[in-house]
C-alpha positions as CSV (number, residue, x, y, z in Angstrom):
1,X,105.5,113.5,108.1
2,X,102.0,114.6,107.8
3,X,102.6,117.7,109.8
4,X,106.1,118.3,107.9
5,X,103.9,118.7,104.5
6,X,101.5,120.7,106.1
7,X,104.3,123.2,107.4
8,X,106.1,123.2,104.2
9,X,102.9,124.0,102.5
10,X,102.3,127.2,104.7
11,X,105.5,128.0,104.2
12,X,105.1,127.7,100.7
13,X,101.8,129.6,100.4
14,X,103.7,132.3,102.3
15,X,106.3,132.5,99.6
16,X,106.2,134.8,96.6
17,X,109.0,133.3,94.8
18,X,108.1,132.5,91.6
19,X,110.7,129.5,91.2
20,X,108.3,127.5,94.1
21,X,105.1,128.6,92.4
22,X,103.9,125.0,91.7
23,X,105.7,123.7,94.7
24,X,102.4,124.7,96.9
25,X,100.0,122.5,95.3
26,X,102.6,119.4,94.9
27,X,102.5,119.6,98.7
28,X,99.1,119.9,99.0
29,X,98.4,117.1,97.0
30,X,101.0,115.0,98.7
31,X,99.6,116.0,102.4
32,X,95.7,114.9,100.9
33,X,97.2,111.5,99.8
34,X,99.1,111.2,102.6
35,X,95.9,112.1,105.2
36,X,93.6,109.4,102.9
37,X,96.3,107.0,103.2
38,X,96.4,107.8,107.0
39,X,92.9,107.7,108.0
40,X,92.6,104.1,105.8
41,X,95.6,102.5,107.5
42,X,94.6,103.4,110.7
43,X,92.0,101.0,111.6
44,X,94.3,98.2,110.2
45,X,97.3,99.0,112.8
46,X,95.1,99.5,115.7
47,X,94.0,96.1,115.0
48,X,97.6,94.4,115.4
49,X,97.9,93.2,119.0
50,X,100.1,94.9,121.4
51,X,102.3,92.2,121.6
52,X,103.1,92.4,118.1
53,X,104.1,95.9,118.0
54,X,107.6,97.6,118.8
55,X,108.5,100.2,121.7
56,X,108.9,103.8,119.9
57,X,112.0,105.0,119.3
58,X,113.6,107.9,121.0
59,X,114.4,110.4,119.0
60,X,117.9,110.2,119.3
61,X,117.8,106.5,117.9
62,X,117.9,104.8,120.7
């Protein structure tokens, strides 16, 4: 998701569309909250034991 924002924010900054003018900084907000929130949740899920934790999907669903 992280990486999604930061694409559309590119993307964004790349744009001279005046209609998605305050688009770029709504994403750029939402990819800093989303890097804090991140970065503070991260030492809580490496702390959950293996055994508690679920195989990653496939893509596909599976």
């Amino acid at each position: 998701m992280n990486s999604g924002l930061k694409a559309l924010g590119r993307a964004l900054d790349e744009s001279s569309s005046p209609e998605l003018a305050g688009l770029d900084v709504l994403v750029a907000g939402l990819t800093a909250e989303l890097g804090q929130h991140l970065a503070s949740a991260a030492p809580q899920i490496a702390a959950v034991p293996a055994s508690w934790r679920q195989p990653a999907r496939k893509p596909d669903g599976g």
